[in-house]
N, CA, C and O atoms as a GROMACS GRO file, in nm:
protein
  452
    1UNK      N    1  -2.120   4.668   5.235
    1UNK     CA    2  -2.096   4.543   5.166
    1UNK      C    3  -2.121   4.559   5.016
    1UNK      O    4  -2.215   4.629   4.976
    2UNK      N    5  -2.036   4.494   4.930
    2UNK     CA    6  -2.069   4.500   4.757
    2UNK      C    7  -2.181   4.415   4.757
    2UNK      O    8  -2.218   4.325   4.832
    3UNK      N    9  -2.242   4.480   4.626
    3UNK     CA   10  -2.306   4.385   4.600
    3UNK      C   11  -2.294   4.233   4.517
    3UNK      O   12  -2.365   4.133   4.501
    4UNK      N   13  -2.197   4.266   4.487
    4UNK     CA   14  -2.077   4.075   4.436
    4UNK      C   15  -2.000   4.103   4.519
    4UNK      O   16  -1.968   4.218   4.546
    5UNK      N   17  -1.958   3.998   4.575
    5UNK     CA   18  -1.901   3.947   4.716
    5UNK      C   19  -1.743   4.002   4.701
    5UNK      O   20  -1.672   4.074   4.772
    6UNK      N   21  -1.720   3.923   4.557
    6UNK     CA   22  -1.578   3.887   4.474
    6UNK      C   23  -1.508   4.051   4.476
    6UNK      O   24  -1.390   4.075   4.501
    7UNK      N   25  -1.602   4.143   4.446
    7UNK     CA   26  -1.519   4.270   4.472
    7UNK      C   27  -1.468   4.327   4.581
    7UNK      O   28  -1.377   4.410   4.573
    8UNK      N   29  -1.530   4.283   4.712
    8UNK     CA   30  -1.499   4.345   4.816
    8UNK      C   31  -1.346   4.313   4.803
    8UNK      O   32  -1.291   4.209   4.766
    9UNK      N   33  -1.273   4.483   4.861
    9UNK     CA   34  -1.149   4.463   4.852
    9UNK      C   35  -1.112   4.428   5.053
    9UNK      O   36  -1.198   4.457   5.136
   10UNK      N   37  -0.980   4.367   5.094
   10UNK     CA   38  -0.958   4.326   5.227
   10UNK      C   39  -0.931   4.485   5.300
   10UNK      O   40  -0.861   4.583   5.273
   11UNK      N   41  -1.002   4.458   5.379
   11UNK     CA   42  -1.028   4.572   5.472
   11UNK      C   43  -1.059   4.504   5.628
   11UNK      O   44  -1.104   4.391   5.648
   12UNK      N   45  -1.010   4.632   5.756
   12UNK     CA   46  -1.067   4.559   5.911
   12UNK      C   47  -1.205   4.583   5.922
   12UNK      O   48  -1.264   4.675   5.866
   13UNK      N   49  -1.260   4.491   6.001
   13UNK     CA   50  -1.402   4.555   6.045
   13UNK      C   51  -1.378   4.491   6.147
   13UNK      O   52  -1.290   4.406   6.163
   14UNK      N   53  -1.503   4.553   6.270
   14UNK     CA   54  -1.563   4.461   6.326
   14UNK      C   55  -1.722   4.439   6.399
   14UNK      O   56  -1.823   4.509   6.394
   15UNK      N   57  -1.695   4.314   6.463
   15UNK     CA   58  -1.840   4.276   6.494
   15UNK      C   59  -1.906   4.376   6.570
   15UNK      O   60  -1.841   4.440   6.653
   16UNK      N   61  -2.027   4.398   6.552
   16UNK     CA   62  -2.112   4.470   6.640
   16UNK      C   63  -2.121   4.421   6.786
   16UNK      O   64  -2.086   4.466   6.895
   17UNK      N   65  -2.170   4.334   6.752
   17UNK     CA   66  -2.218   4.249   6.882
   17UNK      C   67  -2.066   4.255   7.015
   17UNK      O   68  -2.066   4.294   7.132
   18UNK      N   69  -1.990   4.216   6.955
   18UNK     CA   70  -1.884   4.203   7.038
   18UNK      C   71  -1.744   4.284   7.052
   18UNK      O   72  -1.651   4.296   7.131
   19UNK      N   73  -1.797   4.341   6.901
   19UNK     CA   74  -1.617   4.427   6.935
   19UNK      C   75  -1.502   4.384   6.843
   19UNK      O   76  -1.423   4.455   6.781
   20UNK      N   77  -1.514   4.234   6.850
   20UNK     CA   78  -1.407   4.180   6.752
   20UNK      C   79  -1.376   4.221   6.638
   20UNK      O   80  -1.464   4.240   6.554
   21UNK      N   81  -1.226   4.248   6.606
   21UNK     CA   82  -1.200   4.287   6.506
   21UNK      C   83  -1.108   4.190   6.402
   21UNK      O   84  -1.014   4.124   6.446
   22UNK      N   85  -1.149   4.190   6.247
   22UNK     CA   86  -1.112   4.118   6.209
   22UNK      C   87  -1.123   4.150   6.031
   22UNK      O   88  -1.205   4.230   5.984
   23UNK      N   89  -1.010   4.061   5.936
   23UNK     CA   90  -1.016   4.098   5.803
   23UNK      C   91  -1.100   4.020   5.736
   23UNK      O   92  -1.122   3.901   5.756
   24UNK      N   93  -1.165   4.115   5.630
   24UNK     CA   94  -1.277   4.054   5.571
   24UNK      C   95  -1.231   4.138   5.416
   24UNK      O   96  -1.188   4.252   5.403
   25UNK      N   97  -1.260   4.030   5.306
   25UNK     CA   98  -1.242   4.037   5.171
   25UNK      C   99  -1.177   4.000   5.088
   25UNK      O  100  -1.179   3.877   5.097
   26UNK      N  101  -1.086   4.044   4.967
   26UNK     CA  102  -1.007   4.001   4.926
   26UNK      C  103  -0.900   4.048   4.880
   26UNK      O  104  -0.932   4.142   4.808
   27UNK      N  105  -0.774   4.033   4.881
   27UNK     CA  106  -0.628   4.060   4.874
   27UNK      C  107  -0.685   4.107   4.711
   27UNK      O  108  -0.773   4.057   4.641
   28UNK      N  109  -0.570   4.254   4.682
   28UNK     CA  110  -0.658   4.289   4.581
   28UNK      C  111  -0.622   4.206   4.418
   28UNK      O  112  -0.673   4.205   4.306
   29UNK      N  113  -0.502   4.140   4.487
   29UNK     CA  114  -0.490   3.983   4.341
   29UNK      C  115  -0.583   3.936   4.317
   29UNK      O  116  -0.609   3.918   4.198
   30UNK      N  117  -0.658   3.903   4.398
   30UNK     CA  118  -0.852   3.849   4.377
   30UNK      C  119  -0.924   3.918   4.340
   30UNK      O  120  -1.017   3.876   4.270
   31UNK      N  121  -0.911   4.053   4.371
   31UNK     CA  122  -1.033   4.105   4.356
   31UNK      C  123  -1.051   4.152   4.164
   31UNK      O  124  -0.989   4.224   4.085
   32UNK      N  125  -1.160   4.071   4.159
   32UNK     CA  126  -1.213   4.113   4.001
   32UNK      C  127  -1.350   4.215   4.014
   32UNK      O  128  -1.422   4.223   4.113
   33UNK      N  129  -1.363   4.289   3.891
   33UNK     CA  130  -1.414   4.362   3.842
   33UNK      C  131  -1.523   4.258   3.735
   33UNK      O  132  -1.495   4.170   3.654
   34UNK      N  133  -1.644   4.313   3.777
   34UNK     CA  134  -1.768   4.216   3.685
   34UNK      C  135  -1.742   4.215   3.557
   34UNK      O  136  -1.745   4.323   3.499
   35UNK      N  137  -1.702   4.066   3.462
   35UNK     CA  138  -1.768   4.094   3.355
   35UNK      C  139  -1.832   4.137   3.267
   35UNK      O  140  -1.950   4.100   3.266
   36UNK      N  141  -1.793   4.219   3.173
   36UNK     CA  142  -1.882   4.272   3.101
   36UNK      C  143  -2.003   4.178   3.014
   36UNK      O  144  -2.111   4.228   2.982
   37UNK      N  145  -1.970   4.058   2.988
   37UNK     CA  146  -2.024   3.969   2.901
   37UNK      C  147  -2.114   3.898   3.015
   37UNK      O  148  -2.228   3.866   2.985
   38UNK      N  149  -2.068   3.875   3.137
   38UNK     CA  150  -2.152   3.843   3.254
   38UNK      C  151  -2.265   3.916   3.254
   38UNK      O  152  -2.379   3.891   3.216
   39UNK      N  153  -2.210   4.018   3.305
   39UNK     CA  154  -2.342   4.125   3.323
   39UNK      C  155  -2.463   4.109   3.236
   39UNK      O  156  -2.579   4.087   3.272
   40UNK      N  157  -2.410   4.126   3.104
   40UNK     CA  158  -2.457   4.167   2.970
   40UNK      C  159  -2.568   4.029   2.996
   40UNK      O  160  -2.686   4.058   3.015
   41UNK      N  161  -2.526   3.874   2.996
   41UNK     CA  162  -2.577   3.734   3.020
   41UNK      C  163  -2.715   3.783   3.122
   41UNK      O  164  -2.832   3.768   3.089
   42UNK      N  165  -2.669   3.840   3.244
   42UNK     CA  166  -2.744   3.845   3.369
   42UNK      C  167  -2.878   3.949   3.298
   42UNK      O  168  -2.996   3.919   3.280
   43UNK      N  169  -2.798   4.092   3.265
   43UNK     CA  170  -2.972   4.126   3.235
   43UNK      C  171  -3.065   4.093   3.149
   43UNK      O  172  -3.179   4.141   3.150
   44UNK      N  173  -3.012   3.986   3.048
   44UNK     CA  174  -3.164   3.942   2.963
   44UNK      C  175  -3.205   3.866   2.986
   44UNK      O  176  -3.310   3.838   2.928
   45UNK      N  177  -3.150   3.774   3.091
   45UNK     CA  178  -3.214   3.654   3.189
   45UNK      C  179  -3.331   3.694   3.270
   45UNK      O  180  -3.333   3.805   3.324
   46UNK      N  181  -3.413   3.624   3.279
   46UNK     CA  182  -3.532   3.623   3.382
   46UNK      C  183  -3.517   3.509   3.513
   46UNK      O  184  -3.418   3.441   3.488
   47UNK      N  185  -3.540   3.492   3.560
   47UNK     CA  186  -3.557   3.440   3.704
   47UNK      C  187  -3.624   3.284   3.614
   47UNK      O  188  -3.550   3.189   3.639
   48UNK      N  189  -3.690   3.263   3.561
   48UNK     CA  190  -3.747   3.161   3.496
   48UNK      C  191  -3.599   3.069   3.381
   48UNK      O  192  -3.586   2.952   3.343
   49UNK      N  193  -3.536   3.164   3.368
   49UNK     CA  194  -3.423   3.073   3.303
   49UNK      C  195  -3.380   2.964   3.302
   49UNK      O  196  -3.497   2.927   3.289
   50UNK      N  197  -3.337   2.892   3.303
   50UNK     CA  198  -3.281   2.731   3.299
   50UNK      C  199  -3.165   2.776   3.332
   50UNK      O  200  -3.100   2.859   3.269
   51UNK      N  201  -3.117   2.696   3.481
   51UNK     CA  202  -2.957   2.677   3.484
   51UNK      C  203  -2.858   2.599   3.367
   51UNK      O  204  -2.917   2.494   3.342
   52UNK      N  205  -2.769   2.604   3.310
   52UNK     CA  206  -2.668   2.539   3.232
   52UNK      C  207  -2.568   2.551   3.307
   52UNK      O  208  -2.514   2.657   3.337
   53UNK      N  209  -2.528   2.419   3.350
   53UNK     CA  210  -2.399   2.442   3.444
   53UNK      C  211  -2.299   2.436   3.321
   53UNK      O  212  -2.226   2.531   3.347
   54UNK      N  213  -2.251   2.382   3.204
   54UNK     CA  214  -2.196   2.393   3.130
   54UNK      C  215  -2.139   2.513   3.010
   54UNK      O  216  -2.048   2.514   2.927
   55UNK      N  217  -2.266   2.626   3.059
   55UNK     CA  218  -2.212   2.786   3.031
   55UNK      C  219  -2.109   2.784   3.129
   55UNK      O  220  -1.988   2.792   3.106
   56UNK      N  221  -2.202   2.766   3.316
   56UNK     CA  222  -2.099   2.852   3.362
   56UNK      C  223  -1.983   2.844   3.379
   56UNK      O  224  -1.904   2.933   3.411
   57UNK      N  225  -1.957   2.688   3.349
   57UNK     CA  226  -1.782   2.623   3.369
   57UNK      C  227  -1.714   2.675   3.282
   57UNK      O  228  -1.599   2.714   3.301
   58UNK      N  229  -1.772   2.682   3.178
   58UNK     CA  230  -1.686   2.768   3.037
   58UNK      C  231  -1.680   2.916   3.074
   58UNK      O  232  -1.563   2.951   3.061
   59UNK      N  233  -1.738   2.993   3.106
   59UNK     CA  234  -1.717   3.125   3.185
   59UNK      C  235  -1.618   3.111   3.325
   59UNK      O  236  -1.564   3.213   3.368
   60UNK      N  237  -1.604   3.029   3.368
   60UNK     CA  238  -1.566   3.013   3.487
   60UNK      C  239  -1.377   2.981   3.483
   60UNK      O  240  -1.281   3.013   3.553
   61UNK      N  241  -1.400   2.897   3.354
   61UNK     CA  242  -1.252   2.883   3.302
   61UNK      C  243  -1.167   2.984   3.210
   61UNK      O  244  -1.045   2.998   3.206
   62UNK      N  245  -1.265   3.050   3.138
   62UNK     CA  246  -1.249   3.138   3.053
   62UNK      C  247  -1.191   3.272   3.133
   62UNK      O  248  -1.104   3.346   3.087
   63UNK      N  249  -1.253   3.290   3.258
   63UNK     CA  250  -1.211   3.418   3.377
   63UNK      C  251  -1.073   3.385   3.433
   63UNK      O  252  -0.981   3.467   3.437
   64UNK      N  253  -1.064   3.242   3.481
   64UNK     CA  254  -0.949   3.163   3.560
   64UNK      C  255  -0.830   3.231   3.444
   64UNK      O  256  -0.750   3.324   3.449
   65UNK      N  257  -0.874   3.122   3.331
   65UNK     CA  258  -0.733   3.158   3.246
   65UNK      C  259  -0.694   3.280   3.168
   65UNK      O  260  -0.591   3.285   3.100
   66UNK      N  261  -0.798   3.397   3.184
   66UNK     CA  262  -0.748   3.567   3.168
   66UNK      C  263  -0.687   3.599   3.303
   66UNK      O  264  -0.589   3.674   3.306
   67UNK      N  265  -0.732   3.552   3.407
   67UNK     CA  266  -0.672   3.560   3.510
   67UNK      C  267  -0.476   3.558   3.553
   67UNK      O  268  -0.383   3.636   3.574
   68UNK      N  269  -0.503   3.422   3.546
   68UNK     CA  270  -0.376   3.352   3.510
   68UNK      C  271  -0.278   3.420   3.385
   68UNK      O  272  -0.158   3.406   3.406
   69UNK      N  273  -0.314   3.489   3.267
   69UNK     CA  274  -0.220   3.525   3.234
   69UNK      C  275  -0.205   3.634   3.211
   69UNK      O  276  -0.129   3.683   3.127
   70UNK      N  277  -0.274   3.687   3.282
   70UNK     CA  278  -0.261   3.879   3.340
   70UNK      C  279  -0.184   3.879   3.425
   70UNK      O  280  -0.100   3.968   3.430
   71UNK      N  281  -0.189   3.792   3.506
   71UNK     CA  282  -0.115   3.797   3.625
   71UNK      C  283   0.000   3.695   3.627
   71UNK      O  284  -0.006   3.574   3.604
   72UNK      N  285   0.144   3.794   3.671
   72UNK     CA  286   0.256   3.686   3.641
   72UNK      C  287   0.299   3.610   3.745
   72UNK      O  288   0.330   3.491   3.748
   73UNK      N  289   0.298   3.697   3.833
   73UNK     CA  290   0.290   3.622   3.987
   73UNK      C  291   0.188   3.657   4.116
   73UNK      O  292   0.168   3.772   4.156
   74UNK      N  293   0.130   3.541   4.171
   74UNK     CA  294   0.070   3.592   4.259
   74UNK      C  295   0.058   3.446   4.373
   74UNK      O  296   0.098   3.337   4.333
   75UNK      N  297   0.011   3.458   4.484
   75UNK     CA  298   0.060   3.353   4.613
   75UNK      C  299  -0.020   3.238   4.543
   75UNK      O  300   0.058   3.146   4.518
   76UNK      N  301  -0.172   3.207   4.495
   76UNK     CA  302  -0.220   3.059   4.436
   76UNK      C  303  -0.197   3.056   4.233
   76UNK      O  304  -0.288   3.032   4.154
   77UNK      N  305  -0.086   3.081   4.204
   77UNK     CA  306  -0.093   3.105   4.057
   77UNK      C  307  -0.077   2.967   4.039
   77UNK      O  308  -0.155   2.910   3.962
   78UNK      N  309   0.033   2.889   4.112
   78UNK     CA  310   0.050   2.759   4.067
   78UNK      C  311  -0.040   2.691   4.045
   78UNK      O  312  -0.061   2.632   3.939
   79UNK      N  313  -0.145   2.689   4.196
   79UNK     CA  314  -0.268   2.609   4.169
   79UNK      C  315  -0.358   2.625   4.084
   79UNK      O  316  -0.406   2.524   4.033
   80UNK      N  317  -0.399   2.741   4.050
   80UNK     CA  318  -0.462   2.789   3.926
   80UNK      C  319  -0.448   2.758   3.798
   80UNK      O  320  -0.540   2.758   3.715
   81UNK      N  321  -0.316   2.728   3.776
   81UNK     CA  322  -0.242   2.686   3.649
   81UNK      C  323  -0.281   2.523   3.662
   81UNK      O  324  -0.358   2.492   3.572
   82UNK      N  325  -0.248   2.415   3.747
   82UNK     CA  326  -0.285   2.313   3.811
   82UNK      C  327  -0.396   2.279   3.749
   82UNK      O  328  -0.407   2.202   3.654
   83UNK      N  329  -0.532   2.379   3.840
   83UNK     CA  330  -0.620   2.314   3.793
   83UNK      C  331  -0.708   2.354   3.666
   83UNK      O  332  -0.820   2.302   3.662
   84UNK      N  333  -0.670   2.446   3.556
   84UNK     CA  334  -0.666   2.433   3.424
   84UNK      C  335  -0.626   2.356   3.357
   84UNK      O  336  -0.679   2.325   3.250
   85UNK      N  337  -0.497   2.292   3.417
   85UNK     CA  338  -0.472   2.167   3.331
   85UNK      C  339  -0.545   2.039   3.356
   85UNK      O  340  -0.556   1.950   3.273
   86UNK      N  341  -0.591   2.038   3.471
   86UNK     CA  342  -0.676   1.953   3.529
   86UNK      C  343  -0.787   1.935   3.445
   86UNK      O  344  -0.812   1.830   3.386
   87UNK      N  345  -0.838   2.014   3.440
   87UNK     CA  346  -0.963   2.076   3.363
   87UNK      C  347  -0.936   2.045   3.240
   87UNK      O  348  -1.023   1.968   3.197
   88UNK      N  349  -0.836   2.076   3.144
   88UNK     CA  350  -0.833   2.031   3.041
   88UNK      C  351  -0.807   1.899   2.982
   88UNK      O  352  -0.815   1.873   2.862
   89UNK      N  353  -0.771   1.806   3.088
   89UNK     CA  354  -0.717   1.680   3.088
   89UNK      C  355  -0.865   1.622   3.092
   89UNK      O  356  -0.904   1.563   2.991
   90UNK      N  357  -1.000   1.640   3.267
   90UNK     CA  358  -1.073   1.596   3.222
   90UNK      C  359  -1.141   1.584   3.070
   90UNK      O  360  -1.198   1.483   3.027
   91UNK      N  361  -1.121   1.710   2.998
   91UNK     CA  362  -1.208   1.702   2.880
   91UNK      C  363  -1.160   1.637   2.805
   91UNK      O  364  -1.238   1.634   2.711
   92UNK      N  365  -1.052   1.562   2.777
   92UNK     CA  366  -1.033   1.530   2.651
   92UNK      C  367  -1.032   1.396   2.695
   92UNK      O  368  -1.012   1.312   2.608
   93UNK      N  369  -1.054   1.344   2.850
   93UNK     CA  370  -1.050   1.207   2.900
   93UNK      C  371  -1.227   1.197   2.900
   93UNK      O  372  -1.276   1.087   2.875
   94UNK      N  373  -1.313   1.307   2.927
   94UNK     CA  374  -1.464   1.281   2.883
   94UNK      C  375  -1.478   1.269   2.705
   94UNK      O  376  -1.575   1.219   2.647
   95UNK      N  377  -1.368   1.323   2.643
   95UNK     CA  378  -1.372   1.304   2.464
   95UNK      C  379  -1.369   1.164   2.469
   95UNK      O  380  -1.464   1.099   2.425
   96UNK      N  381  -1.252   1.098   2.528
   96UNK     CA  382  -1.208   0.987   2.500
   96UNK      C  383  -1.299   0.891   2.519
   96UNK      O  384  -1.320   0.806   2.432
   97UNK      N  385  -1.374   0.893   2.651
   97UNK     CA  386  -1.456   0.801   2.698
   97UNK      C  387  -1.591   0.796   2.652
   97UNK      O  388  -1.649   0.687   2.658
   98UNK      N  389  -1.666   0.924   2.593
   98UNK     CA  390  -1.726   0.905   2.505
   98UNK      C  391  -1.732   0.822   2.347
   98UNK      O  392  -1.825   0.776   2.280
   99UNK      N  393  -1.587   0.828   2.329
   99UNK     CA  394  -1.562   0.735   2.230
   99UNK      C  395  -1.566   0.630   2.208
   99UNK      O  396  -1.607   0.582   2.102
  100UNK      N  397  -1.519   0.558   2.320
  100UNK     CA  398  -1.522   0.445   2.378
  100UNK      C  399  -1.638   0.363   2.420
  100UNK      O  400  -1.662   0.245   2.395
  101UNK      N  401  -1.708   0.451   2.488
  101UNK     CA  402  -1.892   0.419   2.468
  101UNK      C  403  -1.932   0.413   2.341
  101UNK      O  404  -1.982   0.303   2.320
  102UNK      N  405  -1.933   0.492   2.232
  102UNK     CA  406  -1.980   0.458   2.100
  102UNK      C  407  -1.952   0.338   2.035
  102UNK      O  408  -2.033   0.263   1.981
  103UNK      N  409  -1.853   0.328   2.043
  103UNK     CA  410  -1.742   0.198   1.967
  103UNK      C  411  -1.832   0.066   2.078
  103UNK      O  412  -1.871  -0.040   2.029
  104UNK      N  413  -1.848   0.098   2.215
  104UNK     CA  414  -1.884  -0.010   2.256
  104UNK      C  415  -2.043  -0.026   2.206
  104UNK      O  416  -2.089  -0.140   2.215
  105UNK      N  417  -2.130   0.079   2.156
  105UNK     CA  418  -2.258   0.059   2.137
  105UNK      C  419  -2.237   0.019   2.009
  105UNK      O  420  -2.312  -0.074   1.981
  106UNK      N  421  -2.163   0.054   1.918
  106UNK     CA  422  -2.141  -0.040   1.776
  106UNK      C  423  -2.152  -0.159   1.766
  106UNK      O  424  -2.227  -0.214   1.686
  107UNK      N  425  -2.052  -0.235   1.873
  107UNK     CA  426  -1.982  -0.340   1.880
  107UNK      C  427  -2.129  -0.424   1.961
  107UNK      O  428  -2.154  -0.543   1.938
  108UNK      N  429  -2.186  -0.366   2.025
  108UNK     CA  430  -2.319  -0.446   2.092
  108UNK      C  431  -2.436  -0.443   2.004
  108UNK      O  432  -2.522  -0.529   2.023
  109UNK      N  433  -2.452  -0.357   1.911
  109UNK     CA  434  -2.570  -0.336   1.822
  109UNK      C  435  -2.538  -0.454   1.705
  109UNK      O  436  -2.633  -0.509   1.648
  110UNK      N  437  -2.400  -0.487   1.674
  110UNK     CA  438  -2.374  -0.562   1.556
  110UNK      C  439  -2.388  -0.696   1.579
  110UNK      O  440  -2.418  -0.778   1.492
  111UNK      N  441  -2.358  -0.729   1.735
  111UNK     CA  442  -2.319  -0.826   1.816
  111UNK      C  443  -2.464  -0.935   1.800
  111UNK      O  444  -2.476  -1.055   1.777
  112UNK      N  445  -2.588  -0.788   1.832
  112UNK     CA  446  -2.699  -0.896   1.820
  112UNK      C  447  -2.764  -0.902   1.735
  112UNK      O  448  -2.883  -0.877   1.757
  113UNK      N  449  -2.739  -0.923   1.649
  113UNK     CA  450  -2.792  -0.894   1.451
  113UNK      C  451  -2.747  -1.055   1.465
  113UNK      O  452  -2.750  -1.129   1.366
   0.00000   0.00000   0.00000
C-alpha cells in the first residue's frame, strides 16, 4: 500500500480472508504525484499546527485546475471544469454578500444616531 492513498495506481488484489478478487486504486488519469509545495507545507508543520481549511481549499483548487488543464480529455473532466466554476461563482457570491452585510451595518449604525 502507498503511503498517500491518491498514488496508488489500479491494480487486482485480493482478500485474504476469502479469496475475492477485486480492483483497487486509481485509473492512472487520477493518479497524482505529491506536491512539491505540499510536501515542502507538511514538513515544517508540527502536529500542534492549526488547521486552516481555507489554505487547503486554495491548494485543493489550485491542484484541480493544473489538473484540468494538463489534461485534455479524460472520463470526469466535465465535472471538474463544473465544479471550478462552481467554486468560483461561490466566491464572488461570498464577495457580494459580504458587501451587502456592510452596506447593511452602515445603514443600521446611521439608522440609530
Amino acid at each position: 500500500m502507498p503511503a498517500i492513498e491518491s498514488t496508488a495506481s489500479l491494480r487486482e488484489v485480493g482478500c485474504r480472508a476469502c479469496g475475492h478478487r477485486f480492483a483497487y486504486g486509481f485509473a492512472p488519469e487520477y493518479v497524482t504525484a505529491p506536491d512539491p509545495e505540499l510536501s515542502e507545507l507538511g514538513s515544517g508543520r508540527g502536529t500542534e499546527a492549526a488547521y486552516d481549511p481555507t489554505v487547503e481549499v486554495g491548494i485543493a483548487r489550485e491542484r484541480l485546475s493544473r489538473h484540468v488543464a494538463r489534461h485534455a480529455e479524460y472520463h470526469d473532466r466535465d465535472r471538474d471544469v463544473l465544479l471550478l466554476h462552481l467554486v468560483d461563482m461561490g466566491d464572488r457570491l461570498d464577495h457580494e454578500l459580504s458587501s451587502v452585510k456592510r452596506a447593511i451595518d452602515v445603514i443600521a449604525k446611521r439608522s440609530t444616531r
